[in-house]
C-alpha positions in Angstrom: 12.5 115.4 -20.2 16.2 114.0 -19.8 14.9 110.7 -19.5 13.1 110.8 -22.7 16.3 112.3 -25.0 18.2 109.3 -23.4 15.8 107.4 -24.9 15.4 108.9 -28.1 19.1 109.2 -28.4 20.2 105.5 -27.6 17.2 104.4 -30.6 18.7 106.6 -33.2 21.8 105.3 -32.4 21.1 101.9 -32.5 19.3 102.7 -36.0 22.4 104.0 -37.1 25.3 101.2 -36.1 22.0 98.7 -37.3 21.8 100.6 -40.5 24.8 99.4 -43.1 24.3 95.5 -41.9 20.8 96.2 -43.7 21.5 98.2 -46.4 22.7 96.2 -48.6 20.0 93.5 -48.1 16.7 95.5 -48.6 15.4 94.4 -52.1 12.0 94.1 -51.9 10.3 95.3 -55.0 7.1 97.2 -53.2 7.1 99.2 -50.6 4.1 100.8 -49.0 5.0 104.2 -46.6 3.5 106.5 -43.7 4.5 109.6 -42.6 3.4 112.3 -40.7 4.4 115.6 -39.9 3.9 119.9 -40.3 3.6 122.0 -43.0 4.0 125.7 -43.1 2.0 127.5 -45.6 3.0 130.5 -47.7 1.0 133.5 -46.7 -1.6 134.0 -49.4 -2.1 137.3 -51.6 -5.9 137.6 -53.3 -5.6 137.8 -57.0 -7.7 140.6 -56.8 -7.0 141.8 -53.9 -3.8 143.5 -51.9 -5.0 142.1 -49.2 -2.7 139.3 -47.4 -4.2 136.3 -45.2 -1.8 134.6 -42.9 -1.4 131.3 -42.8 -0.4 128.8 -40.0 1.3 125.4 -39.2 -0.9 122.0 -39.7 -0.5 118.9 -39.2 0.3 116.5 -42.4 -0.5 112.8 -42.9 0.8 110.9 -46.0 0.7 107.5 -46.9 2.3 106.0 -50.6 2.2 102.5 -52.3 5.3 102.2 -54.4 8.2 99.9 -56.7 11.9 99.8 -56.0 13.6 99.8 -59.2 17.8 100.1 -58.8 17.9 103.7 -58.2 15.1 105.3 -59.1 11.2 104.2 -57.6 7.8 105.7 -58.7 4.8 105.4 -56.5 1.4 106.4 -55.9 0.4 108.7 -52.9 -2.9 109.8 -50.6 -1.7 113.0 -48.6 -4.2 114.8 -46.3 -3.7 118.2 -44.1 -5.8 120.8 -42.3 -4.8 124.4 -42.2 -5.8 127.1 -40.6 -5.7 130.5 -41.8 -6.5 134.5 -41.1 -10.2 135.2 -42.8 -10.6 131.6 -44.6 -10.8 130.2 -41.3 -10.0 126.3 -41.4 -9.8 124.2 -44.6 -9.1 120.9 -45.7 -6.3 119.8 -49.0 -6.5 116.1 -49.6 -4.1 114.9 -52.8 -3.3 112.2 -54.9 -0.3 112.5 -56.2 2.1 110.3 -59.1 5.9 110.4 -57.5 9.1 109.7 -58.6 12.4 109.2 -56.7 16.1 109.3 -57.3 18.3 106.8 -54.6 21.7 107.6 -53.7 22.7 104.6 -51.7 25.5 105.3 -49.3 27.7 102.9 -46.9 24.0 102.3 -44.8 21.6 104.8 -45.2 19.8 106.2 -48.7 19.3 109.8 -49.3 17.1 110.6 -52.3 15.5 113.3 -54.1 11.7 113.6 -55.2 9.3 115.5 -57.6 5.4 114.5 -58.1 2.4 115.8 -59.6 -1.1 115.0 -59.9 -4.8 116.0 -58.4 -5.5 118.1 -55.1 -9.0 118.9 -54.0 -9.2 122.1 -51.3 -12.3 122.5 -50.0 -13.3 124.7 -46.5 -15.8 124.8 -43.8 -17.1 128.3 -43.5 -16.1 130.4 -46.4 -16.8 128.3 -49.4 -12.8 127.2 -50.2 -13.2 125.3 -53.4 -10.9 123.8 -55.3 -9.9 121.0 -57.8 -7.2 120.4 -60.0 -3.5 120.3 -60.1 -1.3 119.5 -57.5 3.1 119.6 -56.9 5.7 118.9 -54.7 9.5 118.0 -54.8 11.9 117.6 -51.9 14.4 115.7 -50.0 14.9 113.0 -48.0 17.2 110.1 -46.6 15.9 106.2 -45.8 17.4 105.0 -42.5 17.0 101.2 -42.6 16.0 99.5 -39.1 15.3 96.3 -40.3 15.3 93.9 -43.9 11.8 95.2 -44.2 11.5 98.0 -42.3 13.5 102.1 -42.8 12.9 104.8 -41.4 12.0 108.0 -43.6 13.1 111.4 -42.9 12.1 113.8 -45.6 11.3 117.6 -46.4 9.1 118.6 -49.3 7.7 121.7 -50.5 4.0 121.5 -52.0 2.0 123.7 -54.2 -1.9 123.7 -55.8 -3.6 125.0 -58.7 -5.5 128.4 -58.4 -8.1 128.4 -55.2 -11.3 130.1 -55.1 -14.2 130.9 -52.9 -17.6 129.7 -54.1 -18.4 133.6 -53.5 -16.0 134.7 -56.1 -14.4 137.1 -53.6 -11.3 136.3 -54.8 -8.4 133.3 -56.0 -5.1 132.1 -54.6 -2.9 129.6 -55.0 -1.6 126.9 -51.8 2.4 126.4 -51.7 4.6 125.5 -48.6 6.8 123.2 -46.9 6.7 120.0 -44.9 8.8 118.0 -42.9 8.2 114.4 -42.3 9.0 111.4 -40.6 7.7 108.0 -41.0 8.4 104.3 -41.9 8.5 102.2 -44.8 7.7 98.7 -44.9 9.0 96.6 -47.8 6.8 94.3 -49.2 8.1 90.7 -51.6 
């Protein structure tokens, strides 16, 4: 276990000595991104109902096409996660969402800020979870460039969906949580 936070300590500091001789040359127009990560959803409340379901931890996987402008970017993104929860049982939320970001280039690294909105589709397993409509997050984050081409992206965002329902009408909710990811960005001439 020691031997791997060696490891992972000696890379991120590398990243960060490497990080201000590329900051200032990483204008590539497009960018394309990955990251991966948890989210935590909200515990949900029925509409019509008291009663509370509990839900759990899944795993998140995002991906984004997008354009640099000087300090603002917008791009298009395909997000997918899993949850579990109390008496839904497990479900899927796939999005496509229309983001745009705010750049505050330091000495190095670039934190930003984000907001996006656009479609989500929930739909479950065993209990009839359907859903289509709108879809919302904003959040944080900070670009760590590794290469010309190449940053790492550290970033936490909170999510939200339209109303949910079962196909057996036993009830509506809506999804919101957070998310913390990690992943790289590639930028692309």
């Amino acid at each position: 276990m020691k031997k791997h936070l060696s490891i992972s300590g000696t890379f991120l500091a590398v990243v960060l000595l490497t990080a201000p001789a590329y900051a200032a040359e990483n204008t590539h127009p497009y960018y394309i991104s990955g990251n991966i990560g948890a989210a935590f959803l909200n515990d949900i409340t029925l509409k019509n109902s008291a009663k509370q379901i509990q839900a759990g931890t899944n795993p998140f996987v995002q991906g984004a096409l997008g354009r640099n402008f000087d300090r603002y970017r917008c791009e298009i993104e395909f997000a997918f996660q899993r949850p579990t929860a109390t008496n839904i049982g497990t479900f899927t939320v796939s999005s496509v969402l229309i983001n745009g970001y705010y750049d505050f280039p330091l000495a190095g690294v670039t934190p930003y800020l984000t907001a996006g909105a656009g479609y989500e589709y929930t739909g479950g397993d065993n209990q009839y979870v359907i859903s289509a409509g709108g879809g919302y997050q904003f959040g944080a984050g900070i670009d760590i460039p590794v290469t010309k081409t190449v940053m790492i992206d550290a970033r936490y965002r909170y999510f939200g969906t339209s109303t949910v329902g079962f196909g057996d009408n036993r009830g509506d909710f809506k999804l919101a949580g957070s998310s913390f990811l990690i992943g790289l960005k590639f930028g692309i001439k």
